[in-house]
C-alpha positions in Angstrom: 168.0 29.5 -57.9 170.3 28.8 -54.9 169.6 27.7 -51.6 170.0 31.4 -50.4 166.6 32.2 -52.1 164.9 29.5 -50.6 165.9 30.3 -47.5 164.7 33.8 -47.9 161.3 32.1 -48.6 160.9 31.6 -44.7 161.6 35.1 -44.4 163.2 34.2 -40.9 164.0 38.1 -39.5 160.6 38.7 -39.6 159.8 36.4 -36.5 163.3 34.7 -35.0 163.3 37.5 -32.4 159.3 36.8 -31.0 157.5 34.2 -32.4 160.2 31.6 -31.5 160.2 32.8 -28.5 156.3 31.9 -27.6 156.9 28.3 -27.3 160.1 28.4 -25.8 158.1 30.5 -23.0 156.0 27.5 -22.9 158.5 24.8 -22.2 160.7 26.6 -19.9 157.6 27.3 -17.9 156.6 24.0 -17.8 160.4 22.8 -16.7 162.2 21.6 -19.8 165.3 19.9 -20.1 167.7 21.7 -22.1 167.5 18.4 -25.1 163.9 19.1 -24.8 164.4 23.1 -25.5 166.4 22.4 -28.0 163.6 20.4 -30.0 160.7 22.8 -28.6 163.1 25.0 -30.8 164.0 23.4 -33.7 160.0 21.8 -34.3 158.9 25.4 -33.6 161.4 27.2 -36.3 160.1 24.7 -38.9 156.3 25.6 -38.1 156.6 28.9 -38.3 158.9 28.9 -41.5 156.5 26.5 -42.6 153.9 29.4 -42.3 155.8 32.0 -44.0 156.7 30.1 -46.9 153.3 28.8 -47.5 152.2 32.5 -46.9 154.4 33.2 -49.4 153.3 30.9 -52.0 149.9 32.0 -52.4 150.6 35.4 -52.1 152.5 35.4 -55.4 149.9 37.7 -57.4 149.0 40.1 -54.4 152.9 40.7 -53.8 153.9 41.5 -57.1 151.9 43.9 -56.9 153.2 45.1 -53.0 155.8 48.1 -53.7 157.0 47.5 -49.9 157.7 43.7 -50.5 158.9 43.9 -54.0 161.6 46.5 -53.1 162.8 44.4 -49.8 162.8 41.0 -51.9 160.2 38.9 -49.6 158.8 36.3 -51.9 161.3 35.4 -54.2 158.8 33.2 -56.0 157.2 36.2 -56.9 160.1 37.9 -58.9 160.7 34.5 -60.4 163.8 33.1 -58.1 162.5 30.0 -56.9 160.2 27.8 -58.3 157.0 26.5 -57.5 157.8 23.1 -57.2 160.9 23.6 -55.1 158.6 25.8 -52.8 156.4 22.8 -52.1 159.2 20.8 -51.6 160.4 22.8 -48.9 157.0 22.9 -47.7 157.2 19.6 -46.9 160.3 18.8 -45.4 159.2 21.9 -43.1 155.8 19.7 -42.2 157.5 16.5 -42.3 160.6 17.2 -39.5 158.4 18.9 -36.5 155.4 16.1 -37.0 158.1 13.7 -36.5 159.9 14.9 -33.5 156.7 15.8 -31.6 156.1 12.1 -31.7 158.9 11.6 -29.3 157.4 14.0 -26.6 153.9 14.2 -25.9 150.1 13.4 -27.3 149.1 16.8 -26.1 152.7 18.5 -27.9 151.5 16.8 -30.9 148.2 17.9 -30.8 148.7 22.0 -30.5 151.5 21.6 -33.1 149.7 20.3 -35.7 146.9 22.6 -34.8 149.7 25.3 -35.0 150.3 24.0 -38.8 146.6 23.6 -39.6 145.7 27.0 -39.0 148.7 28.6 -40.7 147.5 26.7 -43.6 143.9 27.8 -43.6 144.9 31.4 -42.8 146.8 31.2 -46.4 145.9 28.8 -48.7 143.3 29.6 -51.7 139.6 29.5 -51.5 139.9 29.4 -47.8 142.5 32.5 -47.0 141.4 33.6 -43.4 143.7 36.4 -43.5 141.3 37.7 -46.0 138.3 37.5 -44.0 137.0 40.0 -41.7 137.9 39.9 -37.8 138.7 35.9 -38.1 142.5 36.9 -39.5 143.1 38.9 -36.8 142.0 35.7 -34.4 143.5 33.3 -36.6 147.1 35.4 -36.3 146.7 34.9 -32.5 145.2 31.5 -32.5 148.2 30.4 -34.6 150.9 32.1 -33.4 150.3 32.8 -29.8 148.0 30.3 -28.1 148.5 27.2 -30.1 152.6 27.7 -30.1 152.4 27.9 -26.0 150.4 25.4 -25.6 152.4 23.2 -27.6 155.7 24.2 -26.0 154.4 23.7 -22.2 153.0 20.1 -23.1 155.5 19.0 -25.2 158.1 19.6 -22.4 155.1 17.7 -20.2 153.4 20.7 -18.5 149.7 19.8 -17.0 147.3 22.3 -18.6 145.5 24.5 -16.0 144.0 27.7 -15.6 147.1 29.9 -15.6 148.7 28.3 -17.9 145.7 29.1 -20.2 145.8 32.6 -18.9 149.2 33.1 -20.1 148.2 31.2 -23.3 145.6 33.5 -24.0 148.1 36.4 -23.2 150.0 35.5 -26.1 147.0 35.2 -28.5 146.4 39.0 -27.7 149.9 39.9 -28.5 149.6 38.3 -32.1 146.4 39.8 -32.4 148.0 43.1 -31.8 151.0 42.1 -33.8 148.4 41.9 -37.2 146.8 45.1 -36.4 149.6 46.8 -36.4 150.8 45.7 -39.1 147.5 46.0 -41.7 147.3 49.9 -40.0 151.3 50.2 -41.2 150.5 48.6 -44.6 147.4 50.0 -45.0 148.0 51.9 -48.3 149.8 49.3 -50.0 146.8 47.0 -48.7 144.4 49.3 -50.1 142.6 47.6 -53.3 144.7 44.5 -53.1 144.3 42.7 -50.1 141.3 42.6 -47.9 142.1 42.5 -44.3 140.1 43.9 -41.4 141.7 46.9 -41.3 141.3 47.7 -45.0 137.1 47.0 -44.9 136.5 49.2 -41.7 139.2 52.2 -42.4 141.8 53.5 -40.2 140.4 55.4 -37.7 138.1 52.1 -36.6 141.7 49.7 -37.0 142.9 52.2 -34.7 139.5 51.3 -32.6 140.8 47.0 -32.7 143.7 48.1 -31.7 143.4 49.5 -28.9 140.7 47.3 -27.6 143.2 44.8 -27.8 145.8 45.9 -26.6 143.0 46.6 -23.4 142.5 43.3 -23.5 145.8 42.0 -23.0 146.2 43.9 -20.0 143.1 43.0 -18.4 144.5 39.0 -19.1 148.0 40.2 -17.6 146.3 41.8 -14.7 144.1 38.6 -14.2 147.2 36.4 -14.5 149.3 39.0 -11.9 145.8 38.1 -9.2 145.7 34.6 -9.9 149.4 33.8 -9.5 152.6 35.3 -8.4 154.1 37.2 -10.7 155.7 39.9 -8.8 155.4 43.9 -9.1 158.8 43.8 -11.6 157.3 40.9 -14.2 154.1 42.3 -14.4 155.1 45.7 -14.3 157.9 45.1 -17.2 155.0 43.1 -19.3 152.4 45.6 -18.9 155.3 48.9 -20.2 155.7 46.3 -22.9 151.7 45.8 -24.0 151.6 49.5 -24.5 154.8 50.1 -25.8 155.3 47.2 -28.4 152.0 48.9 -30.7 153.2 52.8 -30.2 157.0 51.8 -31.1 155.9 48.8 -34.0 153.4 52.1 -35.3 155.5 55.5 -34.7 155.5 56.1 -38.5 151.9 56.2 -38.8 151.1 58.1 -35.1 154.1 60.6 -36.5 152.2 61.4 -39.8 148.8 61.6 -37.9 150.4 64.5 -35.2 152.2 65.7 -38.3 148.7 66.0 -40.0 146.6 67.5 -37.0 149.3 69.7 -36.5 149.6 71.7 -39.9 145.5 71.6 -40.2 145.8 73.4 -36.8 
């Protein structure tokens, strides 16, 4: 039971490439100093590995029983790697180091982190589990992974709240919205009698619905940000390419096996 397993537990390749990138967003825009990035980074990488692991930790049961996670070696608790105890502990030191260095920046940083960190709780741990109840995971994902992280980037680098920087906020709520939907309409048969998410209590064809009122969504917030401020014909173009492209690419397995599927019953 090495280190190496632990670290697993925060299943890091998952998210480094977007979610980190959220609140990062969120300071530059609101001017940070480089020392500042760096800690925007470093509280940020603990709160969302933080969410992972505790994800991970009551999810022992359901992901034994995941063929997908199982094979790909996810939640080492689960096969028996780490233990229980050294899980919480890691837990902890994940809580403990981002509550302390928000202290150093800002009431407001402080405040959206530890909602950041309060939500990723509720959204796994038992009794509560909102990622088990209908609609409020998918706005719980993009609470606590979109808006919250933003906002506590742009005011912990000492960014004034105001209307677009909600806007953009909000923006990045959708996109983790979308980010769940995808992924419940990709897992959606391993999900199937083991986990109830959104997608698994309507069916498919009305996930596919969510999804792409979502994804509308997120381009009427884009389009509202692109009136309000001045984001240029190349940013707003380039974001709105990626709100449509980011669900087709994330679910081209599935859209392959339904053209697959119309096709030979044609």
């Amino acid at each position: 039971m090495g280190m190496k397993e632990y670290f697993k537990m925060l299943r890091v390749k998952e998210w480094i490439k977007f979610f980190t990138l959220v609140p990062l967003i969120g300071a530059v825009l609101a001017h940070a100093t480089p020392s500042v990035l760096i800690l925007v980074g470093v509280i940020f990488f603990c709160v969302i590995g933080y969410g992972f692991v505790i994800n991970n930790y009551f999810d022992v049961e359901i992901d034994r029983r995941h063929t997908k996670k199982v094979v790909l070696g996810k939640n080492p608790l689960s096969t028996g790697k780490v233990t229980k105890k050294g899980t919480f502990t890691l837990m902890s030191v994940l809580l403990a180091i981002p509550i302390a260095l928000s202290c150093f920046l800002s009431v407001n940083g402080i405040l959206f982190t530890l909602l950041s960190i309060s939500f990723l709780t509720l959204y796994s741990v038992k009794y509560i589990r909102l990622k088990e109840r209908f609609i409020a995971d998918i706005i719980t994902h993009g609470l606590m992974l979109g808006l919250f992280p933003f906002l506590a980037g742009f005011t912990l680098a000492g960014g004034d709240l105001n209307m677009i920087s909600l806007l953009i906020a909000s923006l990045f709520m959708m996109i983790c919205c979308v980010s769940l939907l995808t992924h419940q309409i990709n897992d959606y048969d391993e999900d199937f009698g083991n986990s109830s998410t959104t997608v698994v209590r309507v069916g498919l064809k009305r996930g596919w619905t969510l999804l792409v009122s979502f994804v509308l969504l997120s381009i009427a917030i884009l389009e509202l940000i692109a009136h309000c401020s001045d984001i240029g014909m190349i940013l707003n173009g380039g974001a709105f390419a990626y709100l449509i492209a980011y669900p087709l690419y994330t679910c081209r397995g599935e859209i392959q096996g339904v053209i697959t599927n119309y096709s030979c019953a044609g």
